[in-house]
N, C-alpha and C positions, 0 to 999 in steps of 0.2 A: 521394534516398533518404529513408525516413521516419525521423522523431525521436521518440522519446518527449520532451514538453514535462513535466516534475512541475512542478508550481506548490503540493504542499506542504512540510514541516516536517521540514528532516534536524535530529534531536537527536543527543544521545550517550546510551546505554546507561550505568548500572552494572548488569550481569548477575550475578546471585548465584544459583546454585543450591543448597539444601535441602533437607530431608526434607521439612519441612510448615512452612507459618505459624504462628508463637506467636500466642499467645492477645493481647489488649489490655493492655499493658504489661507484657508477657512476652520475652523472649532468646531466640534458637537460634544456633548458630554457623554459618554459612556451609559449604556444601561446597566452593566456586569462587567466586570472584570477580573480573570485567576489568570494565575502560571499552571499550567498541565504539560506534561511529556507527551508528545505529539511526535508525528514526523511517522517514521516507521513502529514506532511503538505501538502505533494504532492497529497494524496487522497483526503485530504477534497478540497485543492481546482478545483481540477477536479468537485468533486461534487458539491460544492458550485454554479462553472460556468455553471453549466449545468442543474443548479433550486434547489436542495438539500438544505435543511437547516442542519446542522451540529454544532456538540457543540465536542469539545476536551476535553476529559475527563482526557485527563495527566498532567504532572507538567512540567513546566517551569520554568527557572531558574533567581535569579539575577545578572544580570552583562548586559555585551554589545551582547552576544549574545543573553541571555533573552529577549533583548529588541528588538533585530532586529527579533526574533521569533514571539512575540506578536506585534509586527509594520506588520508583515506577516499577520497574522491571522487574525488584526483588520480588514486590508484591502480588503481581503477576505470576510468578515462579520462571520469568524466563532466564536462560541459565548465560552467563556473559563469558564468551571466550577471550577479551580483551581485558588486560590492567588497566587502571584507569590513565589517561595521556597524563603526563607531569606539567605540559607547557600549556597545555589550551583546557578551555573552558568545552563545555558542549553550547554550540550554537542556540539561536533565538529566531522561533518565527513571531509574527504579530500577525494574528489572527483575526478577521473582524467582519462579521456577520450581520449583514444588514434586517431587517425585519423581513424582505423577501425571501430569506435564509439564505441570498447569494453571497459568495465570500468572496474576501480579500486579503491575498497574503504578500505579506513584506518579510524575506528570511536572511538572516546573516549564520554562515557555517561556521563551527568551530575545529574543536576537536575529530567530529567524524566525518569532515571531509576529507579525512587522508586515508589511506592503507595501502599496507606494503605487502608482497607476497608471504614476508617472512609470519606476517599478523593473520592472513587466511590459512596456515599450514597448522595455525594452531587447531584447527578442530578437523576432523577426518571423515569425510561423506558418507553413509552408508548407502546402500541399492537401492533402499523404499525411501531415501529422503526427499525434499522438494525443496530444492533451493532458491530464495523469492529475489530477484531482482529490478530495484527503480531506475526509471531513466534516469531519476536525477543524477544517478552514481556517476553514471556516461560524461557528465557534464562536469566534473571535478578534476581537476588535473591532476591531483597526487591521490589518486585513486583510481581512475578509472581503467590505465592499459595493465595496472596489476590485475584487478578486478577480472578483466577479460581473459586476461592470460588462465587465472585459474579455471574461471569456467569453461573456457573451452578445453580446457583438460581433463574435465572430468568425465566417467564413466558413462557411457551413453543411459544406462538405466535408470540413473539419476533424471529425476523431474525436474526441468529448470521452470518455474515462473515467471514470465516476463510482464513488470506495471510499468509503460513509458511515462506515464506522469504528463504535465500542461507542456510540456518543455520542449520530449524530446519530438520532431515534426522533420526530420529529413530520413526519410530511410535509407539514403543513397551515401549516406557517411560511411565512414571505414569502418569507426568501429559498429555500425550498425550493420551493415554488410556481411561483418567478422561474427554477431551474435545472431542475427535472423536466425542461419540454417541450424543454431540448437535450440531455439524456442521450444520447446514442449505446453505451454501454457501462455495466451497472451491475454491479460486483464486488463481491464481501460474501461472510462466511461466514452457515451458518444463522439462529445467534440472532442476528444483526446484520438479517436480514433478516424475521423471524418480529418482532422489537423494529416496525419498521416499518411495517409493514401490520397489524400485530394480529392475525394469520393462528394456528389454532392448530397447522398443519401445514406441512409445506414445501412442499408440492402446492398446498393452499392461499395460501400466500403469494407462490409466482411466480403464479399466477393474480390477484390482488392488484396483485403490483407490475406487470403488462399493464398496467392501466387506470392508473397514475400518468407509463407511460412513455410517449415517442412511436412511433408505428406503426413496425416493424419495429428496434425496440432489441434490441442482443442483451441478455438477462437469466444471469449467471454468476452461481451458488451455492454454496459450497463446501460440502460434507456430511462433512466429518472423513476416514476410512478406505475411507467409500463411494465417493469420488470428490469429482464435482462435477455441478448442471445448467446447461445450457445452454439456456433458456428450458423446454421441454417431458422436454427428449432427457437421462437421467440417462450419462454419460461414467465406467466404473470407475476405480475408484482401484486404487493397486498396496500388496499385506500388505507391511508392514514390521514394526518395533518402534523404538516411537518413544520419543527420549529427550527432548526438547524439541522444546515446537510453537510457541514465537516465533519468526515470519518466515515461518512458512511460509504463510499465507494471501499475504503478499507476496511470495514467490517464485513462487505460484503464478498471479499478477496480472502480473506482471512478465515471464514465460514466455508466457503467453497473448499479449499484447499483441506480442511480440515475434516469435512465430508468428505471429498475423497482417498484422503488419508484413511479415511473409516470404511470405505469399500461400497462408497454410493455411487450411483451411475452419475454420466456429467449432470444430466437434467433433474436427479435427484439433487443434487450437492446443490445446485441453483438454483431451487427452491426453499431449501433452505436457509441460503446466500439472501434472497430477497427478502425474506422475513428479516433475517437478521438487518438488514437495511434501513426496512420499512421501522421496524423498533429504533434504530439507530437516530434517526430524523427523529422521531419526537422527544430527545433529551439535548440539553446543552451540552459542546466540549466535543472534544477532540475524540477521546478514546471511550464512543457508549456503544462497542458492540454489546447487544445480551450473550450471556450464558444457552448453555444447549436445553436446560427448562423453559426459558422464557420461549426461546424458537417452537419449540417443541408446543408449549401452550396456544402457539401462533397461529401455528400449520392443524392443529386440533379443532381451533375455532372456525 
């Protein structure tokens, strides 16, 4: 049966929702505030709930947020190939979602900014797996040329997933260079994607990201309320009113991937990808993808 492999960065959320950002050394008081397991945790459990088995290939930290990350992940059922680090904590993002549902994140790493090759040998790829990788990883010093090294080792049948995340915007880096030609999968929302290629449209930038990817990659885009594409083919989205939109690019990664794990065509799995979305915005926090009932109820109506 297939696994989603993450090989990125479960942190912990502080989620605080607002009216609006203070100004520079300005006050607002909070409307809400929790600690949530956030970061990559949000893809697996999108895929978890939606039949995906999944194993977390990163490190997690000792302390209190360690614990609230793997209390996350138990719950979830996803399966942790790493001990817990002795020396570090798992990192903290500060989350803060304006009433426009626009965010803003402030993140300090911990514990799962490192890995070593000896830490990816612990779990062994099978042919139907899909292994998910973040830009952010790219950006880590004591991760990132191990990270690379393994992937580019692996079996070519292996599905690689590529999320560059807000970050990564030079394609013409080494190690971006070094991972382009095994993309098998590249997930992004628009300005993540438009950041990329320097494209001043989206039409134009999947056309763009063809010539970066290897022949027959799928190319996924996500377009906010519009939906998403699926290299050429634009897939609707479903009207909702959305209250917060952290996670849901990840929800909608996580559902994708997990339909086609299930043996749905791209523009199926993407349909079901936008629902899961479209439900994800209308909850608070970090990790609201629905389950495969609630999608299901979705795509019904």
């Amino acid at each position: 049966m297939s696994r989603l492999l993450h090989t990125g960065q479960v942190i912990v959320d502080l989620v605080m929702a607002l009216e609006t950002l203070p100004a520079t050394g300005g006050d607002v008081l909070a409307q809400s505030a929790s600690f949530e397991a956030g970061g990559g945790f949000n893809v697996m459990a999108a895929a978890r709930r939606n039949g995906l088995p999944v194993v977390y290939l990163g490190r997690h930290g000792n302390g209190r947020f360690g614990d609230l990350a793997r209390a996350a992940m138990q719950a979830e059922g996803v399966e942790m190939a790493q001990a817990a680090s002795p020396d570090k904590d798992t990192g903290l993002c500060v989350s803060l979602t304006e009433a426009t549902t626009e965010r803003t994140f402030i993140s300090h790493l911990g514990a799962e900014g490192e890995l070593t090759a000896e830490d990816l040998a612990r779990v062994v790829p099978q042919a139907d797996d899909y292994v998910y990788v973040s830009g952010y990883s790219l950006l880590l010093e004591g991760k990132a040329q191990a990270l690379l090294d393994w992937l580019l080792a692996l079996p070519r049948e292996i599905t690689l997933v590529f999320d560059p995340g807000p970050l990564v915007k030079a394609p013409e880096s080494a190690l971006m260079a070094a991972l382009l030609p095994r993309i098998d999968i590249w997930t992004s929302n628009g300005p993540e994607v438009l950041a990329f290629t320097g494209a001043a449209t989206l039409a134009q930038a999947l056309s763009a990201l063809q010539r970066y990817l290897p022949e027959g990659a799928l190319r996924v885009v996500r377009d906010g309320p519009n939906g998403c594409w699926v290299n050429g083919e634009q897939v609707p989205g479903f009207k909702v009113t959305a209250v917060d939109s952290n996670g849901a690019g990840d929800a909608h990664a996580g559902v994708f991937i997990a339909g086609l794990a299930n043996g749905l065509a791209p523009a199926q799995a993407a349909r079901r990808a936008n629902a899961a979305a479209a439900l994800a915005v209308t909850r608070w926090g970090p990790a609201t993808s629905p389950g495969t009932a609630e999608v299901d109820a979705l795509l019904a109506r």
